[in-house]
C-alpha positions in Angstrom: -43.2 -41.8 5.6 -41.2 -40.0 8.2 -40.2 -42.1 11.3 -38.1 -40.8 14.1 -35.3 -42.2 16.0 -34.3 -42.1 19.8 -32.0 -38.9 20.4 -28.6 -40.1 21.9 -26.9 -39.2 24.9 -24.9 -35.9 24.3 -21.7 -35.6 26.0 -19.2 -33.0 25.0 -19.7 -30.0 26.7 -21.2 -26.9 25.0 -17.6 -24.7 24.9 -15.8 -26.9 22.8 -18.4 -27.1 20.6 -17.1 -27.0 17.3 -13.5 -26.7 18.5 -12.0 -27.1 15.0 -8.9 -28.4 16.3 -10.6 -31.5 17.6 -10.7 -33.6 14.2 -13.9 -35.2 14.6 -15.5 -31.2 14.6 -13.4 -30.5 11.9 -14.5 -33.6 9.5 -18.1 -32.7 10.8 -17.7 -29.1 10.1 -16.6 -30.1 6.2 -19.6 -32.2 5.7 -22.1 -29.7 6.8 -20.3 -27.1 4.5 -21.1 -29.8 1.7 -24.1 -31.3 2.8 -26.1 -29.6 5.2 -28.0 -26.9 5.0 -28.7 -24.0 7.6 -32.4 -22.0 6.9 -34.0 -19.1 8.7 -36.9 -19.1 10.6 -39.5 -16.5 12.3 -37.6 -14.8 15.2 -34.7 -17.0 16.7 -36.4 -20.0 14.7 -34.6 -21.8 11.8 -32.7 -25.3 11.7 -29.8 -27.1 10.6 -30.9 -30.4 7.9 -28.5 -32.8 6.7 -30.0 -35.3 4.5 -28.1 -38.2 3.5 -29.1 -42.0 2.4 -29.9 -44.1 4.9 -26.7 -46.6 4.3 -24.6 -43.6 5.8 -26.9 -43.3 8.9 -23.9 -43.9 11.4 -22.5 -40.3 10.5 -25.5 -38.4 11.9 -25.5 -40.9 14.2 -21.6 -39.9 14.9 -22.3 -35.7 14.6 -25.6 -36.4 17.4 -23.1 -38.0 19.7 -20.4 -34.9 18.8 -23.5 -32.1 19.2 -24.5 -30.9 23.3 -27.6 -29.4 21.9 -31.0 -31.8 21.2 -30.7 -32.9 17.9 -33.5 -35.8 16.0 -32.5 -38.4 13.1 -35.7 -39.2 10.9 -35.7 -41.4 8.4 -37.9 -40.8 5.1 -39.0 -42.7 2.2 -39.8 -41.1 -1.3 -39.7 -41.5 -4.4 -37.2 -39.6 -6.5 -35.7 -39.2 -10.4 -33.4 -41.7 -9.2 -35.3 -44.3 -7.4 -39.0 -45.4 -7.3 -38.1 -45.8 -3.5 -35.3 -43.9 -1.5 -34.8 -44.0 2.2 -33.4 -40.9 3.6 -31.8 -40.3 6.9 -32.3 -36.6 8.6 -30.7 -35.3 11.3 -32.2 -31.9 12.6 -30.8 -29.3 15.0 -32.5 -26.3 16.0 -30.6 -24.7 18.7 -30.1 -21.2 18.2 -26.7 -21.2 20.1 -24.9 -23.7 17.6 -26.4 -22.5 14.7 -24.6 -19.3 15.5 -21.3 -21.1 16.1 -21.6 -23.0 13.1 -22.8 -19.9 10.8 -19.6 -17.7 11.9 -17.4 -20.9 11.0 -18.7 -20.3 7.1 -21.4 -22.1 6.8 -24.1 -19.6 5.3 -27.7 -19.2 5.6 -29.5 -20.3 2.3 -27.5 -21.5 -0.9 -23.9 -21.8 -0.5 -22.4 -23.8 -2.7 -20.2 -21.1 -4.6 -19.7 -18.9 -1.4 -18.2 -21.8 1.1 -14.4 -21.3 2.1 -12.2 -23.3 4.5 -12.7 -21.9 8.2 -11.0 -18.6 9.5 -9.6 -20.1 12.6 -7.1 -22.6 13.4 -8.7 -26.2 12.1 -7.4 -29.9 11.3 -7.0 -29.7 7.7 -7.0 -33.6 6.9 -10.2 -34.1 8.9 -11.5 -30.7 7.8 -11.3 -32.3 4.0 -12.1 -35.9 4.7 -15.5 -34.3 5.5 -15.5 -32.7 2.6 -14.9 -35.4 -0.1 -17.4 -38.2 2.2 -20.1 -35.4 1.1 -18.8 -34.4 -2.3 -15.9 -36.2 -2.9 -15.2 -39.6 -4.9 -13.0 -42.6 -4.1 -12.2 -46.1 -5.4 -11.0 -47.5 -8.4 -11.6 -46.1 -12.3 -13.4 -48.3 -15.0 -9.6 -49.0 -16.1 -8.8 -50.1 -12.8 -7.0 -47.6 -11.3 -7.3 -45.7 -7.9 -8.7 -42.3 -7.6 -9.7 -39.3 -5.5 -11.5 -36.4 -6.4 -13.8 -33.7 -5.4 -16.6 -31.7 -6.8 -17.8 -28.8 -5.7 -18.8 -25.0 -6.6 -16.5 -23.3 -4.6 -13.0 -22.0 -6.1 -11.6 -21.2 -2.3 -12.3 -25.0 -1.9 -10.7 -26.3 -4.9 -7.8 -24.5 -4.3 -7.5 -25.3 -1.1 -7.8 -29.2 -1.9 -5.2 -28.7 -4.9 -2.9 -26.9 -2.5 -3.5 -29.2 0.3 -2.9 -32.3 -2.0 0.6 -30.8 -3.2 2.3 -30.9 0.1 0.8 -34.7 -0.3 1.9 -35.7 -3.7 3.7 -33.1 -4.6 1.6 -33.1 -8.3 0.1 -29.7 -9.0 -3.0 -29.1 -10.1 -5.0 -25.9 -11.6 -8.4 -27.0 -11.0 -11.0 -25.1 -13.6 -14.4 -24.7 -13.9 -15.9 -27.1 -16.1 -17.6 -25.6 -19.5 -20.7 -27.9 -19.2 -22.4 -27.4 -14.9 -19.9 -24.3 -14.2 -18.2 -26.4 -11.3 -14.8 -27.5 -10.4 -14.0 -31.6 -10.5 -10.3 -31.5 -8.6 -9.4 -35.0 -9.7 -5.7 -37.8 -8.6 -5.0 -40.7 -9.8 -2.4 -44.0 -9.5 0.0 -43.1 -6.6 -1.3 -39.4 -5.9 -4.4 -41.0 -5.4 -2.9 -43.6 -2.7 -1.1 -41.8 -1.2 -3.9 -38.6 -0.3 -6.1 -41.5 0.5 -3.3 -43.3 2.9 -3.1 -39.5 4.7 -6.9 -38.4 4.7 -8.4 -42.1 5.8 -5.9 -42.8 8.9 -6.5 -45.4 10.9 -9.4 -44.6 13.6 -10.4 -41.6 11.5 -14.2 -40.4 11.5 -15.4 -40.8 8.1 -18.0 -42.9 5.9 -17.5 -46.8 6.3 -18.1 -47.2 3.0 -16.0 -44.4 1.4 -13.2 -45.7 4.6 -13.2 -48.9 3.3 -12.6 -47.7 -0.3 -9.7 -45.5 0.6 -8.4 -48.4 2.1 -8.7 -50.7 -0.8 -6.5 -48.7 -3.0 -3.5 -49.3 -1.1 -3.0 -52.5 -2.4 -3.4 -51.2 -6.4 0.4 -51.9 -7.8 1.2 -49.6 -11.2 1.4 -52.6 -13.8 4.6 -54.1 -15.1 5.0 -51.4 -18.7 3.7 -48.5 -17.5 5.1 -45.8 -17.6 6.6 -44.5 -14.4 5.0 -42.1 -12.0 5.9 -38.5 -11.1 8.5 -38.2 -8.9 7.3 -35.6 -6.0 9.5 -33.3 -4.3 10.1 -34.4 -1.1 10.2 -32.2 2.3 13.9 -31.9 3.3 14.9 -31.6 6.7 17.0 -27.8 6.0 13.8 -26.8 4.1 11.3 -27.4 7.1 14.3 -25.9 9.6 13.7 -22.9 7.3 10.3 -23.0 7.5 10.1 -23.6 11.1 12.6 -20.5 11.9 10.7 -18.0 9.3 7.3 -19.5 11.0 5.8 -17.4 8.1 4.6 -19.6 5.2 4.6 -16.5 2.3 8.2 -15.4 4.0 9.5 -18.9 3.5 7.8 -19.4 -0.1 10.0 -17.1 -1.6 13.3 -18.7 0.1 12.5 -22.7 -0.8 10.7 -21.7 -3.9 7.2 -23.2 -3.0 3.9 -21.8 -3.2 3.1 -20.1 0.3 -0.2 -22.6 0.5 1.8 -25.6 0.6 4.4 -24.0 3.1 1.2 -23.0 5.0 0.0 -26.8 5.4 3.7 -27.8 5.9 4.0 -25.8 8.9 0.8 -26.6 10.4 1.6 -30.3 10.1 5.4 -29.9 11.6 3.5 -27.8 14.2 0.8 -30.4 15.1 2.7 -33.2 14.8 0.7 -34.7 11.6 3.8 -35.3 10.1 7.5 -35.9 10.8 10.5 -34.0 10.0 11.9 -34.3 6.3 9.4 -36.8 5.1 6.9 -36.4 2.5 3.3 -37.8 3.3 
């Protein structure tokens, strides 16, 4: 059963469509890259589907509001291999125009779960993932209790770039591998990494999932137990190292002189540039 919902007013205009920079496009851009799906049609004909649970309706809802183009949100009830009854929510866009726009960004015709990479123009990186990890991503609290993030996906440029992201955050390094079992990457942070890349992803007023928002939110009041054994201690930011990074303005050139990889001087630089993030301070 297939029932359709009223289209909602559009009003951004159509040339900063998918202005990367803005962080609501940037969060929207991730999620599409995980969840949606872009398919050819006859001629200039194809669409845009993301298909989601109905409990997260308010983000299509959200992505309408963002898109200048007509766009429809149907909602559909199946049965699947998980449910005897699941209600889907569907939001559709066929305009030719953005699907172009949103194609050259990287996100590909057909399957692309292995071939997606993070955007080759200038983006918000913490919206950019947020999207990312509301679609694929995981956050709460373990069976033992304690908080965690993590992301799973079939793309290596994108578990990289979460595990270099998430240094300059924590400061923990990871080397995320493919699993032996599915052949995908599960980029997982726990305890206090997992606070505190919550803390900086979920920020206050931040488009996201209320659900997955609220859960982020919940593990800032986790407190390591009285016994266990401390937590890694993460390099901080000093203020000469981003005065070098600032005057080198060239995140591989400055890698070699602080002794960092040139990824996490790369998201260092944007943040000191953007203002995400203040002078000898790690976040």
């Amino acid at each position: 059963m297939e029932v359709e919902l009223p289209v909602a007013d559009c009003e951004p205009n159509a040339h900063r469509f998918m202005d990367l920079t803005v962080p609501d496009y940037a969060y929207m851009f991730g999620f599409l890259q995980a969840d949606g799906h872009l398919a050819k049609g006859a001629g200039r004909k194809g669409r845009l589907i993301v298909e989601i649970g109905v409990r997260d309706i308010e983000v299509l809802r959200a992505f309408q509001k963002l898109t200048p183009y007509y766009s429809s949100i149907t909602e559909r009830t199946r049965s699947t291999n998980f449910a005897e009854v699941h209600t889907a929510a569907v939001w559709t866009l066929c305009s030719l125009e953005a699907r172009t726009r949103i194609n050259q960004l990287g996100l590909p015709y057909g399957r692309k779960s292995q071939s997606i990479t993070p955007p080759p123009v200038a983006f918000s990186h913490r919206d950019y993932l947020r999207g990312l990890l509301d679609a694929d991503g995981s956050v709460g609290f373990t069976g033992k209790g304690f908080p965690f993030v993590s992301l799973t996906t079939a793309s290596c440029s994108i578990a990289s770039y979460l595990a270099d992201y998430a240094l300059d955050v924590t400061g923990v390094a990871r080397n995320p591998k493919r699993n032996a079992r599915d052949d995908i990457y599960n980029v997982l942070y726990t305890m206090e990494r997992a606070q505190r890349l919550a803390a900086d992803l979920y920020y206050p007023g931040c488009l996201a999932l209320a659900r997955k928002r609220t859960a982020a939110e919940s593990l800032s009041g986790w407190v390591r137990p009285p016994g266990m054994r401390a937590a890694y201690t993460a390099r901080r930011w000093t203020e000469p190292e981003d005065r070098i990074l600032l005057k080198l303005g060239n995140p591989a050139a400055a890698a070699e002189v602080l002794g960092r990889t040139a990824a996490s001087c790369g998201v260092r630089l944007w943040r000191l540039r953007n203002g995400t993030t203040s002078r000898s301070t790690h976040q």
